[in-house]
C-alpha positions as a Python dict, from the first residue, in 0.01 Angstrom:
ca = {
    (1, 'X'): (0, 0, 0),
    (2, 'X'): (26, -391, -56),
    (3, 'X'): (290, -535, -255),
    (4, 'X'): (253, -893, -400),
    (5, 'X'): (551, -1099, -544),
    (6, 'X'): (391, -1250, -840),
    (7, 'X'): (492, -1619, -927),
    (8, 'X'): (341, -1911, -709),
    (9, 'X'): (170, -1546, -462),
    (10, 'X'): (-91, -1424, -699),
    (11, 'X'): (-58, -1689, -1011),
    (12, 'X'): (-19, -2074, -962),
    (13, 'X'): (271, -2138, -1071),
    (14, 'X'): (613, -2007, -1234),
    (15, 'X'): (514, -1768, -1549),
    (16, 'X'): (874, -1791, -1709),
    (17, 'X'): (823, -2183, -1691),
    (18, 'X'): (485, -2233, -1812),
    (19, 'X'): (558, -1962, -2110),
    (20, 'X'): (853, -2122, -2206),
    (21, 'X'): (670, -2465, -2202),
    (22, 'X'): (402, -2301, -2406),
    (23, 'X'): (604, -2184, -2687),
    (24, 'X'): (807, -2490, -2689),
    (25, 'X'): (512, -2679, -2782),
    (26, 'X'): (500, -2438, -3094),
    (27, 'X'): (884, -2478, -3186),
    (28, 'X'): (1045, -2820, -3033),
    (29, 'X'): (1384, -2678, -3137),
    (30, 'X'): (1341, -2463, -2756),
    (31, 'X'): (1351, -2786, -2572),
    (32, 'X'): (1693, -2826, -2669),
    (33, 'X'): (1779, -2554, -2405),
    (34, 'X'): (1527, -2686, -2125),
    (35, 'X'): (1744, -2869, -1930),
    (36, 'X'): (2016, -2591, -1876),
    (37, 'X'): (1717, -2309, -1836),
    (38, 'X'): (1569, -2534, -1530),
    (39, 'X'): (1914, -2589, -1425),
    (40, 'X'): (1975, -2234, -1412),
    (41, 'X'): (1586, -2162, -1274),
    (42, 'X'): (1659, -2411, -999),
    (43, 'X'): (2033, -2249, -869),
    (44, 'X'): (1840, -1871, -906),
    (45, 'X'): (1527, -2039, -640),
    (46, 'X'): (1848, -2158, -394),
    (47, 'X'): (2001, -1830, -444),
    (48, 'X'): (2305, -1981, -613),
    (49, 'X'): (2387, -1777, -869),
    (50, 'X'): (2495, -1396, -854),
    (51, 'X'): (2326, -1136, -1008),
    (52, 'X'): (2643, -1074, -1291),
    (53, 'X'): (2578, -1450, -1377),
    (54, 'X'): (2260, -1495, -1370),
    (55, 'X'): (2181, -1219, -1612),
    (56, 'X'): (2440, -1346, -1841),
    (57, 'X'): (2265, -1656, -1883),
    (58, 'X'): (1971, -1530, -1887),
    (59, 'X'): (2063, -1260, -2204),
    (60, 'X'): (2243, -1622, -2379),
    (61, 'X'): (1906, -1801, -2355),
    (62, 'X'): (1707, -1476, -2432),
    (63, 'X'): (1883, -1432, -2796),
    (64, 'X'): (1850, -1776, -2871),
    (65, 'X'): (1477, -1769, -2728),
    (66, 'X'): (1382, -1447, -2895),
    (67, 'X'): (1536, -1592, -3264),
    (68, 'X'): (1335, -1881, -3192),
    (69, 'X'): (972, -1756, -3163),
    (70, 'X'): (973, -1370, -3311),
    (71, 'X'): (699, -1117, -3171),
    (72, 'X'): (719, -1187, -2776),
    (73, 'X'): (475, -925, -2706),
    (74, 'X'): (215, -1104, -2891),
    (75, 'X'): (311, -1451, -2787),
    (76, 'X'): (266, -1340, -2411),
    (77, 'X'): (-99, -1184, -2491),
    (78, 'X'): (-163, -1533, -2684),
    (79, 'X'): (-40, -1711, -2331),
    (80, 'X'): (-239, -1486, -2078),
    (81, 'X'): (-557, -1623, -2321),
    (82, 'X'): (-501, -1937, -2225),
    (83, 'X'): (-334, -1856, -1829),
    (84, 'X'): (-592, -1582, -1703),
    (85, 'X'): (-693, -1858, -1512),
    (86, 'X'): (-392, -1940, -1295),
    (87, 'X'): (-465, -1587, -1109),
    (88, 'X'): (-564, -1650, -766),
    (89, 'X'): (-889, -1628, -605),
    (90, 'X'): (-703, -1517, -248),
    (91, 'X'): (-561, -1208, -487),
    (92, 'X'): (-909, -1110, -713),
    (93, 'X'): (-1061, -1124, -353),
    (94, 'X'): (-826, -878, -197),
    (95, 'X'): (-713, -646, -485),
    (96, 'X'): (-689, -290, -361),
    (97, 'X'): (-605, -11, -701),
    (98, 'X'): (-288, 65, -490),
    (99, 'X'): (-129, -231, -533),
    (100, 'X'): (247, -287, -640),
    (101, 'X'): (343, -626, -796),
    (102, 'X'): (710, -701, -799),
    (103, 'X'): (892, -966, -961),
    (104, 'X'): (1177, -1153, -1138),
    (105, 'X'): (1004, -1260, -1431),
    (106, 'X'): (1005, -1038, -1716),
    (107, 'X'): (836, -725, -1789),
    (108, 'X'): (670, -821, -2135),
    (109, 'X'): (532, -1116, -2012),
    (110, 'X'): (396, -966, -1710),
    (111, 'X'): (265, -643, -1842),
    (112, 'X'): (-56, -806, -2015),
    (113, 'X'): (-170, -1001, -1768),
    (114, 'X'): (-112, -670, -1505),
    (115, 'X'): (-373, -492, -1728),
    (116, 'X'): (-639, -804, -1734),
    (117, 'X'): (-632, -774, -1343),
    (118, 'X'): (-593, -412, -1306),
    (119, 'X'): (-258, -378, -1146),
    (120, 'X'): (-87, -39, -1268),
    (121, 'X'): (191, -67, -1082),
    (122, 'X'): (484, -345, -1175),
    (123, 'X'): (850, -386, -1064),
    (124, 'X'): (1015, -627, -1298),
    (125, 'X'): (1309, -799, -1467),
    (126, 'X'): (1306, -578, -1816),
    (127, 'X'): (1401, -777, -2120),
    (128, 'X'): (1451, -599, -2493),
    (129, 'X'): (1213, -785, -2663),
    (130, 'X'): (1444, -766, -2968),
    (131, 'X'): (1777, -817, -2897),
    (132, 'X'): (1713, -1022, -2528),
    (133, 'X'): (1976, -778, -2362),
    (134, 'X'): (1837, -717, -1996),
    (135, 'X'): (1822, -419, -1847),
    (136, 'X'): (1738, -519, -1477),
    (137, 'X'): (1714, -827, -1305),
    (138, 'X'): (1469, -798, -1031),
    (139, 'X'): (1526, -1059, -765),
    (140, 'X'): (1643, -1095, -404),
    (141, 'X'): (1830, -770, -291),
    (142, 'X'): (1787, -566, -629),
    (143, 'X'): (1386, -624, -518),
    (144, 'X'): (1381, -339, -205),
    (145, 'X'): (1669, -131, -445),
    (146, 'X'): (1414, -101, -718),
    (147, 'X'): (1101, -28, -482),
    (148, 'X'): (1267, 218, -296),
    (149, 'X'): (1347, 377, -680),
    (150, 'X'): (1041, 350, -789),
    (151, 'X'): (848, 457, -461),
    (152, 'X'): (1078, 681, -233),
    (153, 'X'): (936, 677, 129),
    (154, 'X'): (653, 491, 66),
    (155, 'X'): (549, 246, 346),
    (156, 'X'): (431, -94, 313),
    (157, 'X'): (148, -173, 515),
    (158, 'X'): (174, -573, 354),
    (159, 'X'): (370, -790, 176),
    (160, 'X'): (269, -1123, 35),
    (161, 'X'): (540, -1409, -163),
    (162, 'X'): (547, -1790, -154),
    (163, 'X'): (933, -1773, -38),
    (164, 'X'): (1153, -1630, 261),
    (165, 'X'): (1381, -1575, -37),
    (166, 'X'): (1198, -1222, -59),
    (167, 'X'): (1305, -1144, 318),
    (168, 'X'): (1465, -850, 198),
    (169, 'X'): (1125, -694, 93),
    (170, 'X'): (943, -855, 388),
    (171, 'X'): (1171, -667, 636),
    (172, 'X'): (1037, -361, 403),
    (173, 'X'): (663, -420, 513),
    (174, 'X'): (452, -361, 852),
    (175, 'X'): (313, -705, 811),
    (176, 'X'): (472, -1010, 599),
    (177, 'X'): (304, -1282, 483),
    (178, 'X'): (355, -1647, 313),
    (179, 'X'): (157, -1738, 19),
    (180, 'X'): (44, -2132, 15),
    (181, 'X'): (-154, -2194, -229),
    (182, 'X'): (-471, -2026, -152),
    (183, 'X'): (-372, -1986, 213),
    (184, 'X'): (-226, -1649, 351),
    (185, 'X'): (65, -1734, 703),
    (186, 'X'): (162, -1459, 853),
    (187, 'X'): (559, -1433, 867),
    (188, 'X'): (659, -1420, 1234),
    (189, 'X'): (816, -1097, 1330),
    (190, 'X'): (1119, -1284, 1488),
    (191, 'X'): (1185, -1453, 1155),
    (192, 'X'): (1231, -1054, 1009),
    (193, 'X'): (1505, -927, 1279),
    (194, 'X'): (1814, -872, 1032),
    (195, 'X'): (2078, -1096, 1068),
    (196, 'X'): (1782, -1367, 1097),
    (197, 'X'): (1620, -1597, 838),
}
């Protein structure tokens, strides 16, 4: 099977990010929390913040995000309308029915946009769309945990992110590979010896 990471891999960009911006320009009161959401976004990327953390400020924003805008569900179909588009070429091109996408980013906002492309199988972050309590964070180790969990034994023939943050699930794979823009760079198999990044 190939697994794909999902943000700035398969679509051009950050999802979280560009949802957030796109329901901000429905309510301005959300911008009032931009600056400590990118804050937080940016100490997640460097791998900066531990899991406990993280998902505590992640649920703090989620209530306040969730009591902001109402039906998430149907905000996130109303944003894959107008996003569809930031889906790569390199992954339409190469889409096999056994793929596995696996990601941070949430599960409600990824779920649509997994059933546009035809992806039926997704590793998330889950979020309660109601009360913004998260059950799962999936980043960095927890990524490989949650694979293994949801596929015991199964072997990766590829994997494919835009960051050697997801070395964990690159060590994972028979073949690794870095996502730049619309180009595909083979990870060198030195760079996946543990111990090594």
């Amino acid at each position: 099977m190939n697994v794909y990471d999902f943000d700035n891999t398969i679509y051009s960009g950050e999802s979280a990010l560009d949802f957030y911006v796109f329901c901000a320009r429905r309510n301005a009161a959300l911008y009032r929390y931009a600056f400590a959401i990118l804050a937080a976004w940016a100490r997640y990327k460097l791998l900066l913040l531990s899991r406990e953390r993280l998902t505590k400020l992640a649920e703090k924003y989620a209530q306040k995000f969730i009591s902001a805008v109402g039906d998430l569900d149907a905000l996130a179909h109303e944003f894959w309308d107008g996003h569809e588009g930031g889906i790569k070429e390199l992954y339409l091109k190469n889409r096999r029915d056994d793929d596995v996408l696996i990601s941070a980013s949430a599960g409600f906002l990824l779920r649509d946009i997994c059933a546009r492309i035809g992806v039926k199988r997704l590793i998330c972050s889950e979020v309660d769309t109601k009360t913004g309590r998260i059950g799962r964070l999936c980043f960095g180790q927890s990524k490989p945990e949650l694979f293994a969990e949801a596929f015991p034994g199964a072997k990766i023939e590829n994997f494919y992110s835009d960051s050697m943050n997801d070395l964990p699930m690159m060590r994972l794979a028979e073949n690794a590979y870095l996502v730049k823009g619309e180009k595909i760079i083979p990870v060198p198999k030195e760079k996946l010896v543990e111990g090594k990044k």
